[in-house]
C-alpha positions in Angstrom: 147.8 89.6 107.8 144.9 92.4 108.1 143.1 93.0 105.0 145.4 90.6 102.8 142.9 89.8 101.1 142.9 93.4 99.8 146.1 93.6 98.5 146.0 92.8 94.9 144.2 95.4 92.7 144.5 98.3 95.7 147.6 100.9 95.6 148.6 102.9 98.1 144.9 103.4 100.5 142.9 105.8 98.8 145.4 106.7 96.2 142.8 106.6 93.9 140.7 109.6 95.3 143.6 111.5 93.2 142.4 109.9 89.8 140.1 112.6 87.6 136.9 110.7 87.5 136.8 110.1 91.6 137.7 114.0 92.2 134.4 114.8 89.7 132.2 112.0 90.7 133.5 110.7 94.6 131.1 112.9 96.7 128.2 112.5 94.5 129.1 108.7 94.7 129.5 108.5 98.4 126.1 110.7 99.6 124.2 107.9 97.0 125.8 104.7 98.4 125.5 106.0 102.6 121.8 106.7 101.4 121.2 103.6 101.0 121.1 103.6 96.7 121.9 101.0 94.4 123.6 102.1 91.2 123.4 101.3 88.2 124.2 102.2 84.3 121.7 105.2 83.9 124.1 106.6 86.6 126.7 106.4 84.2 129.9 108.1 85.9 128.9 106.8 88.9 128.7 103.5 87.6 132.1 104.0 85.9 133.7 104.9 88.8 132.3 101.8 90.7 133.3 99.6 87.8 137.1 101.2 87.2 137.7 101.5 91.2 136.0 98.4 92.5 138.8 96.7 94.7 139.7 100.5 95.7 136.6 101.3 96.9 135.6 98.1 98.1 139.0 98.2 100.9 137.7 102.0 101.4 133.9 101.4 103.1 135.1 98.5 104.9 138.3 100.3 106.7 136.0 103.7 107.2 132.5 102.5 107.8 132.9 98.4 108.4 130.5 98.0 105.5 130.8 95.6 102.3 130.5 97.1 98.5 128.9 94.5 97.0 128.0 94.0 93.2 124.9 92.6 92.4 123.3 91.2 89.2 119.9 90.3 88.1 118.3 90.2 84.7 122.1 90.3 83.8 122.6 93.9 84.8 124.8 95.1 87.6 124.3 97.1 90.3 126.7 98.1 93.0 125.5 98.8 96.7 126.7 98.6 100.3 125.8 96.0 102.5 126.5 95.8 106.3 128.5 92.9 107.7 126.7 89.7 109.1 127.5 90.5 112.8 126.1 94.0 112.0 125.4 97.1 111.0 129.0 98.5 110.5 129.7 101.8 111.9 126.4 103.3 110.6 124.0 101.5 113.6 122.6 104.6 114.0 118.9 104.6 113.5 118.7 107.6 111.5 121.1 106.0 109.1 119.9 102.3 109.1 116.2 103.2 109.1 114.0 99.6 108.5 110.7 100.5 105.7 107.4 100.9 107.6 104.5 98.6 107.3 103.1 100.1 104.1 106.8 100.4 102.5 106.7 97.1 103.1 103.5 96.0 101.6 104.6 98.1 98.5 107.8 96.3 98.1 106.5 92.8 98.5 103.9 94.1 95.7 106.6 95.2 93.6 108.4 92.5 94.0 106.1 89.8 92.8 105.0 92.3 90.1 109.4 92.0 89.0 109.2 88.0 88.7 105.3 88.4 86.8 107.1 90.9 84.1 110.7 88.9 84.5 111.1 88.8 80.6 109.8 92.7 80.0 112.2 95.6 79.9 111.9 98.0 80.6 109.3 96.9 83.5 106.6 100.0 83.5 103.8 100.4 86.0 100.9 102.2 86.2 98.0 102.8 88.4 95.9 100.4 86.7 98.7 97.5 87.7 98.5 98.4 91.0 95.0 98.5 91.1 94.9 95.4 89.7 97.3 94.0 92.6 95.3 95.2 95.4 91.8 94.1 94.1 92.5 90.9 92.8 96.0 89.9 93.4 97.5 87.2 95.3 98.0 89.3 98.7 94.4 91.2 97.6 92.7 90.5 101.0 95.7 91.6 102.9 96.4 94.5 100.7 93.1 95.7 101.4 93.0 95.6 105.3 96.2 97.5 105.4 94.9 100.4 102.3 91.1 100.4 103.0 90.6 98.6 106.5 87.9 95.9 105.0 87.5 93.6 101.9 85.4 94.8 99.4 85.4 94.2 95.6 85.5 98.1 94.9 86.1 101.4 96.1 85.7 104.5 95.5 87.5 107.0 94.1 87.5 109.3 97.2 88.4 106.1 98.9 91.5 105.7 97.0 92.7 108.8 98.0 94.7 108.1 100.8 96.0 104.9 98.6 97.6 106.9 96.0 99.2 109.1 98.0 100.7 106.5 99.9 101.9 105.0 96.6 103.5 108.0 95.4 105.6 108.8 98.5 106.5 104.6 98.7 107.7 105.4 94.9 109.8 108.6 95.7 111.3 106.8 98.9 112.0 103.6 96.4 113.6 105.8 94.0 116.2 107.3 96.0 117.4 103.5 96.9 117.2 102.9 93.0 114.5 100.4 93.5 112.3 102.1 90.9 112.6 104.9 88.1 109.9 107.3 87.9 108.3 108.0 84.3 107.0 111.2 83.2 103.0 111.0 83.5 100.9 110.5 80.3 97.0 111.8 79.6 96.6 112.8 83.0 97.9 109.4 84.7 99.0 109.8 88.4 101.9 106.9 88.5 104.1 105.9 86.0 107.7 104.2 87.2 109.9 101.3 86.2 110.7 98.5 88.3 114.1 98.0 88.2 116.6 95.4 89.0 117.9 96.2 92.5 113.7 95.7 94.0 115.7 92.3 94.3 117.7 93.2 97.2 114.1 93.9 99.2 113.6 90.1 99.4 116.7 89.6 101.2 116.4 92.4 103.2 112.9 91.6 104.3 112.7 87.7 104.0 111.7 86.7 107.3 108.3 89.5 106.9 107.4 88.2 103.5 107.7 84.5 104.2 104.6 85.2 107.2 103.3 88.3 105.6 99.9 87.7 106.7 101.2 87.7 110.5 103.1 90.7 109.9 100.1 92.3 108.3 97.8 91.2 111.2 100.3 91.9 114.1 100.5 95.7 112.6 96.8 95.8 112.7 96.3 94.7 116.3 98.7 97.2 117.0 96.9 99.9 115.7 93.5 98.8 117.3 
């Protein structure tokens, strides 16, 4: 029978929209998840109404929007997010809901990414410039990072050359943020960056599997396209 499967746990449809903590927290909860965010504990009542309302609100994105609530867990902490159904993209295909992360996104979250498994045993996981530095000039991706930040491969730059870099970095961080990707930290002794990597930056590596398995092609194809 249609949605059987979501018959245990779930009362009358959408009853629970009646219960206190969904009337306080739903819409806040909603906007977040359609943005694309994944939640977590430091979002603590929407976290608790994820966690309380699970099977609910599970049957209520796939009978509204065709998409999955899925609960994810890395470094043994959840985090809830939707995902869209293997033969598509739901009812939000719309590009200006669905929006793939540009080249440079892209770049930054394959950085960040590798930077999760180096620090897999650190909490909280805090970056500054200096790491990302560090990445460009001499880690594992350096030579591609720097054709796609500086457009040549040098063993320095300037600082008026890293300009353009940092503010790339800080809006890749502000964009990350609002999936929940990273945390941003208040800045110390003048420091320009300052975030936490957090748990969900797993998610990019499904997302984008097939562009960091040939990363250097992607990176290269992106350039030719540009010359």
């Amino acid at each position: 029978m249609e949605n059987e499967d979501f018959k245990e746990g779930v009362r009358t449809p959408f009853s629970f929209l009646s219960e206190t903590l969904a009337q306080e927290h739903f819409a806040d909860l909603n906007i977040e998840l359609l943005r694309g965010r994944h939640v977590q504990s430091d979002q603590y009542y929407l976290f608790q109404l994820l966690t309380q309302f699970y099977g609910d609100l599970k049957h209520y994105y796939r009978i509204l929007y065709g998409l999955e609530l899925v609960v994810g867990v890395a470094a043994e902490r959840r985090f809830y997010y939707l995902d869209f159904p293997e033969e598509g993209r739901g009812r939000l295909d719309k590009i200006s809901r669905s929006k793939e992360l540009t080249v440079i996104q892209t770049m930054y979250g394959l950085m960040l990414l590798n930077m999760f498994y180096d620090r897999y045993f650190e909490y909280p996981k805090e970056i500054r410039f200096e790491d990302i530095e560090y990445e460009v000039i001499q880690g594992e991706n350096s030579a591609l990072y720097k054709k796609l930040l500086f457009g040549e491969d040098r063993e320095t730059y300037s600082n008026p050359e890293w300009t353009n870099p940092i503010k790339s970095i800080k809006s890749v961080i502000r964009d990350f943020e609002k999936l929940g990707w990273v945390q941003r930290l208040l800045n110390e002794d003048g420091e320009e960056i300052h975030f936490i990597i957090k748990e969900p930056i797993l998610r990019f590596q499904k997302l984008y599997e097939k562009e960091i398995e040939k990363f250097e092609e992607f990176v290269e194809s992106y350039k030719q396209q540009k010359s």
